[in-house]
C-alpha positions as CSV (number, residue, x, y, z in Angstrom):
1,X,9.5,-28.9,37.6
2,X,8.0,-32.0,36.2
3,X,4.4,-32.8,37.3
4,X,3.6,-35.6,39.2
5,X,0.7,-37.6,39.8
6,X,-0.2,-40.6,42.3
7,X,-3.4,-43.2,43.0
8,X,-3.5,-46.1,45.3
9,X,-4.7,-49.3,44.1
10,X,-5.2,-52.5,46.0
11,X,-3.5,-55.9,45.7
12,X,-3.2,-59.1,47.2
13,X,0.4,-57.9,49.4
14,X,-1.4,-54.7,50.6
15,X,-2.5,-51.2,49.0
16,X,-0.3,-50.1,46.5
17,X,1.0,-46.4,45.8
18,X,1.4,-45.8,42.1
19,X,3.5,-42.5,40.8
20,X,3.8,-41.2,38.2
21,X,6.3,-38.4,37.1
22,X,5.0,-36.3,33.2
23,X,2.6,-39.2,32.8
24,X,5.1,-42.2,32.8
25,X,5.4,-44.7,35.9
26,X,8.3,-43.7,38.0
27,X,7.0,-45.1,41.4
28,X,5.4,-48.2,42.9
29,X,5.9,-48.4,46.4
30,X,4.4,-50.6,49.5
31,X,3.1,-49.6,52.7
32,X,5.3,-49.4,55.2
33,X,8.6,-50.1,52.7
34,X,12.1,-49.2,53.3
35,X,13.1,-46.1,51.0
36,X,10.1,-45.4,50.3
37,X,9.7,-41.4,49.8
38,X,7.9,-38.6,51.8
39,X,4.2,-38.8,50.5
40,X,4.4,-35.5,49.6
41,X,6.8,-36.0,46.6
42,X,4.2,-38.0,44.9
43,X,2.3,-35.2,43.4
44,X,-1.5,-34.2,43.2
45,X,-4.1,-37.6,43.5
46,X,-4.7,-38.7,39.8
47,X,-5.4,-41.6,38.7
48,X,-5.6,-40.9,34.8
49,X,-2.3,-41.8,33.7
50,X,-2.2,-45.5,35.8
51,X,-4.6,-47.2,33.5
52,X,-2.3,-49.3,31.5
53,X,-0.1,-49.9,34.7
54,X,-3.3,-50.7,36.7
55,X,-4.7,-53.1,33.8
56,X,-1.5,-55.1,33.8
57,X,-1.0,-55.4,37.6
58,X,-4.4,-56.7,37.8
59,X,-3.5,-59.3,35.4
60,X,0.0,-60.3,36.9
61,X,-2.3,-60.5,40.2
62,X,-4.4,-63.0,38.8
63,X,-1.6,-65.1,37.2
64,X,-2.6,-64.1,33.4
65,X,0.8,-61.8,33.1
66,X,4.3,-62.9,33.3
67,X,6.2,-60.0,31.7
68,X,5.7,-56.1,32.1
69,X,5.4,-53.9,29.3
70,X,4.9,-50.9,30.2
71,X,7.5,-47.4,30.0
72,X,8.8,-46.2,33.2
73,X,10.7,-44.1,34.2
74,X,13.6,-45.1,36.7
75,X,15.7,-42.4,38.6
76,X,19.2,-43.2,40.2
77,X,22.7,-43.3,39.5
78,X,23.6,-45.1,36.8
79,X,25.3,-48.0,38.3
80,X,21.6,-48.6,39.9
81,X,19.6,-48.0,36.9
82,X,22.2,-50.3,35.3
83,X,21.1,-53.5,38.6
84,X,17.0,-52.3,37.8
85,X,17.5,-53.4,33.7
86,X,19.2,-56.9,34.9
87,X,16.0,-57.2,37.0
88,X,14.1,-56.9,34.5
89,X,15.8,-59.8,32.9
90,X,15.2,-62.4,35.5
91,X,12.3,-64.5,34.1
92,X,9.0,-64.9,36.1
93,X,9.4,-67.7,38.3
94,X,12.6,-68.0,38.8
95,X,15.2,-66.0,40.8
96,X,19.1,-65.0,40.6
97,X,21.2,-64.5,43.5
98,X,23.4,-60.9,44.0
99,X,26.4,-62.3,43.0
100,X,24.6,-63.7,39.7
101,X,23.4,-60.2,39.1
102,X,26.6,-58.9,40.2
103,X,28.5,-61.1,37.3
104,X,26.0,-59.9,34.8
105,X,27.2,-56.1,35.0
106,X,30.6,-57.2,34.6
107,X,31.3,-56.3,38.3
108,X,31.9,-60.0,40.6
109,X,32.8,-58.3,43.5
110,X,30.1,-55.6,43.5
111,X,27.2,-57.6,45.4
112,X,26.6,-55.8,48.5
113,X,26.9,-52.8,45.9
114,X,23.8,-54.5,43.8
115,X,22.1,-55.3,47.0
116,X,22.3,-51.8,47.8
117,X,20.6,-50.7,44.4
118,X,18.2,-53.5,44.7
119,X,16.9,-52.1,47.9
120,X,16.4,-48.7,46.1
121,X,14.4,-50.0,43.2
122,X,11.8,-47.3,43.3
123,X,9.0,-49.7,41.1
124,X,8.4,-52.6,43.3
125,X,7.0,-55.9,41.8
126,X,6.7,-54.3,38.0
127,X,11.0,-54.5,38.7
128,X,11.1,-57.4,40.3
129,X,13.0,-57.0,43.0
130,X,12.1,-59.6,44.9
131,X,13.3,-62.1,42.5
132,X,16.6,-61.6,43.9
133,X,17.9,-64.2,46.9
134,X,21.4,-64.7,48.5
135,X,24.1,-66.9,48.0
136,X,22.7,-69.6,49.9
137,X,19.5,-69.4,48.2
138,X,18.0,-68.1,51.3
139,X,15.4,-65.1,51.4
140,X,16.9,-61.8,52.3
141,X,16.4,-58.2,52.7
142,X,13.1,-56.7,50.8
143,X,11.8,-53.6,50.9
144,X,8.6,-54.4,51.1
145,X,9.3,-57.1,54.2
146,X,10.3,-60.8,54.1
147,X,6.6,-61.9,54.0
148,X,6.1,-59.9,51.2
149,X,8.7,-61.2,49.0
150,X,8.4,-64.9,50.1
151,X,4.7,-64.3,49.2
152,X,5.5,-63.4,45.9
153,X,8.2,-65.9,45.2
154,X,5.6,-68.2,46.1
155,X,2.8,-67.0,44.2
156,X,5.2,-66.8,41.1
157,X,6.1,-70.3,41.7
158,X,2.9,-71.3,41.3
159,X,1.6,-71.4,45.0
160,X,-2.1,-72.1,44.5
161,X,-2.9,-72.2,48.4
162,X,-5.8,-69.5,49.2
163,X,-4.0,-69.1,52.4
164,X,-1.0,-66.8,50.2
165,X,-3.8,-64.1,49.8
């Protein structure tokens, strides 16, 4: 059984739960987001293994970070794992549509497929998720809630307005 571990560290969209499954990050999940799992899958409270996660976050939250580096480790199908690494290819700032990601796997007429597997992204923000928008360029479905990703979009689009935080 593989040991897990969790802490809870606070940001500017609300407290953030940080797992982490044999020491790598596997979990980064919102309050009150869709999918997110029973609390009592993320392990004993520990904080030890977050400290490279935590030191990055902290830097992304202050607009010093534009890329993640950290391992992680990402469970799901492999069609999903497959939508989380185009994710990780969208550059900060900037945003792709379904369909775009759909394209990109090879698949055109698989996005309500990748919307699906976007949803289930288990490592919020650090995958960025919310990076993805519809056809029409509008904001949809987040797991962590509309506010949350127009707040992020914003902030990543270089929203300076103290009124975002």
């Amino acid at each position: 059984m593989p040991d897990k571990q969790h802490t809870i560290v606070e940001s500017p969209y609300g407290p953030l739960t940080l797992v982490a499954t044999d020491g790598v990050l596997s979990g980064l999940y919102m309050t009150a987001q869709r999918h997110r799992p029973p609390e009592v899958t993320f392990g004993v409270p520990d904080a030890s293994p977050f400290g490279e996660t935590v030191r990055q976050l902290e830097a992304y939250f202050e607009g010093g970070l534009k890329e993640f580096t950290l391992p992680m480790r990402l469970a799901g199908t492999e069609f999903q794992r497959s939508v989380w690494e185009q994710l990780q290819l969208i550059p900060y700032g900037e945003t792709r549509t379904y369909g775009e990601l759909a394209e990109a796997l090879g698949k055109p007429g698989a996005s309500r497929a990748v919307g699906l597997a976007n949803g289930k992204n288990p490592i919020g923000i650090i995958v960025p998720c919310h990076r993805v928008i519809g056809s029409t360029g509008s904001l949809t479905g987040y797991g962590g809630g509309l506010d949350r990703k127009r707040l992020l979009l914003a902030f990543e689009g270089g929203a300076t307005d103290d009124a975002l935080f």
